[in-house]
N, C-alpha and C positions, 0 to 999 in steps of 0.2 A: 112612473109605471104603476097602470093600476089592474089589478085582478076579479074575472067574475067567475061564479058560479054557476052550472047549468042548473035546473031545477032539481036534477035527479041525482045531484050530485057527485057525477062523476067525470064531467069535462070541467077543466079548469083553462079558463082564459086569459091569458096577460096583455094589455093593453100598452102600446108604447108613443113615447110620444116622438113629437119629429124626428129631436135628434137623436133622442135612443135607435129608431128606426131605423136613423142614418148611418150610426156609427155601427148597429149591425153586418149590412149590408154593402157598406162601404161606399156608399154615393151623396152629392149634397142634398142640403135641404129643400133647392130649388130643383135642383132632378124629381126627388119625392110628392116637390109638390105638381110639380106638372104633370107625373104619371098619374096624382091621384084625381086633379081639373080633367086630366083626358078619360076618365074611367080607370084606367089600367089599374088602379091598385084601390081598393075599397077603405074610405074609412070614414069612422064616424065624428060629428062636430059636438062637442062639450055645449052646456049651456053659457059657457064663459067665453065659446068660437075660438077653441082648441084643437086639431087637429090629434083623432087617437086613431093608433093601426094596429089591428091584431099581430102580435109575436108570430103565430103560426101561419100567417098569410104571407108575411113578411120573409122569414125562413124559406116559402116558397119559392122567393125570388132566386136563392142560389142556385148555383149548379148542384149536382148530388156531391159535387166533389170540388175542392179548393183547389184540384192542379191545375186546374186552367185560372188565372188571375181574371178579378172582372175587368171590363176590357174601359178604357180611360176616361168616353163619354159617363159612363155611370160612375166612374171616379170624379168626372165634373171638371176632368180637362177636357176644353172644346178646341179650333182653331182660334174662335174668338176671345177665347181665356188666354189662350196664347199669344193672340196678338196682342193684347195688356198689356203683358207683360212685358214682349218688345218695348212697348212704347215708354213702359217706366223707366226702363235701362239705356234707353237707344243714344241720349245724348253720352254715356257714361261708353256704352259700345263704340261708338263712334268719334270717342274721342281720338285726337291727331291722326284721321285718316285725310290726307290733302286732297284726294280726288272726288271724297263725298263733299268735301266741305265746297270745292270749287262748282258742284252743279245746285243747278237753281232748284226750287219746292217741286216744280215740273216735271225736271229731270227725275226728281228723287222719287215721285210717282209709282213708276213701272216697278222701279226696284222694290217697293214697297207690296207691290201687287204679286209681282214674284215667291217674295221672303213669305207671303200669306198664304200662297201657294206652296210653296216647303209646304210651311210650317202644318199646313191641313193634310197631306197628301204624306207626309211624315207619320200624322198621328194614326192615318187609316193603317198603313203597313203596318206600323207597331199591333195595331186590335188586331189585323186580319189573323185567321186560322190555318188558311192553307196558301202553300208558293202559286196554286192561281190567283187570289185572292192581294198577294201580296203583289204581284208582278206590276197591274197597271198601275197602283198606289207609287210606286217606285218610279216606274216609269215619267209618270206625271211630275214627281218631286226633280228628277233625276234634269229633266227639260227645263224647269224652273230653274235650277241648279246652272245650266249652261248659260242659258239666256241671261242669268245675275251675272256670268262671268266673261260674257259679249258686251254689257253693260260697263262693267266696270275697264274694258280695256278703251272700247270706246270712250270714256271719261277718263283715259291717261294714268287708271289705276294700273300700278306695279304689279306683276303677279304676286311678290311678297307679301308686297299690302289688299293686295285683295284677298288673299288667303287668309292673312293677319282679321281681315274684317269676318269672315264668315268663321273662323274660330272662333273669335268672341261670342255669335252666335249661336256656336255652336253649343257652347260653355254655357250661356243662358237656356238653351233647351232643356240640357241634361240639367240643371240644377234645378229646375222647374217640375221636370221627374222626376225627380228624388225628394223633392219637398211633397209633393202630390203621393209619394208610395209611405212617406211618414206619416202625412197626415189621417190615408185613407187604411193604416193600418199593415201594410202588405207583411206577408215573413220577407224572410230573407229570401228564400229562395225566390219567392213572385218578383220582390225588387229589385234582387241583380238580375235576371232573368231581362226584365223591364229593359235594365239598363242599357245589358249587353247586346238587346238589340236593338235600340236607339242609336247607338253609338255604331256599330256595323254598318249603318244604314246612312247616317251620317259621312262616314266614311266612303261610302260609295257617292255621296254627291260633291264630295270633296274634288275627286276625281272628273267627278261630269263640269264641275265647274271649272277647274282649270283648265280642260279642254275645250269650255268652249271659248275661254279667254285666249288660249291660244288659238284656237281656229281665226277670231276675229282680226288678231296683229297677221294671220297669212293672210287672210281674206283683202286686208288695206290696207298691204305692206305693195310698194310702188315696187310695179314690174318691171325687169331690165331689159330696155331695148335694143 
């Protein structure tokens, strides 16, 4: 962090560097740098090709007020940062479920394209501000949620263990926001706040999903003639 002087001296400037910037503001480095490559945020290059941001331009980016938390993209959770994650854990997730194990990479596909679905269509509801805003986020998660759980009866998955599967998942979400509200700083209130409604929301696809596992066993369950 470095400071200048106006001539006249009476404005005082602090200069910060990336991750000073970041850890203000509460977003990553590569957030920062992308808004600054797109214009959106001004700064100047060092003769050593350092990246400095004024303090007071920076401050600009809050809201006037901390009760609204910033919302997860600028905290530098994306779907695709998500889906990482999945992918670190997936075999540790999926261990002794029999019905994943039995379908092919093929099979496993859709499910994957699903769970991507969640997991993106999750994180809008979480940011959104208002119940219009939240509704087709939900909606969207809510259909992916079924359609995983038509999936898995079609592949001879148990309701238990299909349940058993999407907890796991579950469990990996929220511990991914909770790690994300440590990192970027949150209070407490912003990160239960976070939590309690991820976890609500969650729960509601809980629901979508066992419905649609059950819809599928009526759907190709042999009719008596």
């Amino acid at each position: 962090m470095t400071t200048t002087r106006a001539q006249d001296g009476e404005a005082i400037e602090v200069w910060l560097t990336v991750h000073e910037a970041c850890t203000l503001i509460g977003v990553s480095p590569a957030t920062l740098r992308r808004w600054s490559a797109a214009g959106d945020v001004q700064a100047f290059t060092t003769p050593g090709g350092h990246r400095r941001f004024a303090r007071s331009m920076i401050l600009g980016l809050l809201p006037t007020t901390r009760r609204q938390r910033p919302t997860l993209e600028r905290l530098g959770e994306t779907p695709e940062h998500m889906t990482s994650v999945y992918r670190r854990h997936l075999a540790e997730a999926c261990h002794g479920v029999s019905w994943l194990a039995g379908l092919s990479e093929d099979e496993k596909e859709p499910l994957r394209n699903h769970g991507r679905r969640i997991a993106g269509s999750l994180l809008e509801f979480i940011d959104a501000e208002t119940p219009e805003e939240r509704r087709p986020a939900m909606r969207k998660a809510a259909e992916a949620a079924a359609e995983y759980g038509r999936i898995a009866a079609r592949g001879s998955g148990q309701i238990g263990e299909t349940v058993e599967t999407f907890l796991r998942f579950r469990l990996l979400f929220l511990g991914e926001l909770a790690q994300v509200a440590r990192r970027r700083g949150l209070d407490t209130v912003e990160a239960t706040n976070l939590l309690v409604t991820a976890t609500r929301a969650i729960d509601q696809l809980l629901v979508a999903l066992m419905n649609g596992h059950q819809s599928e066993l009526a759907e190709s369950a042999p009719t008596k003639g």
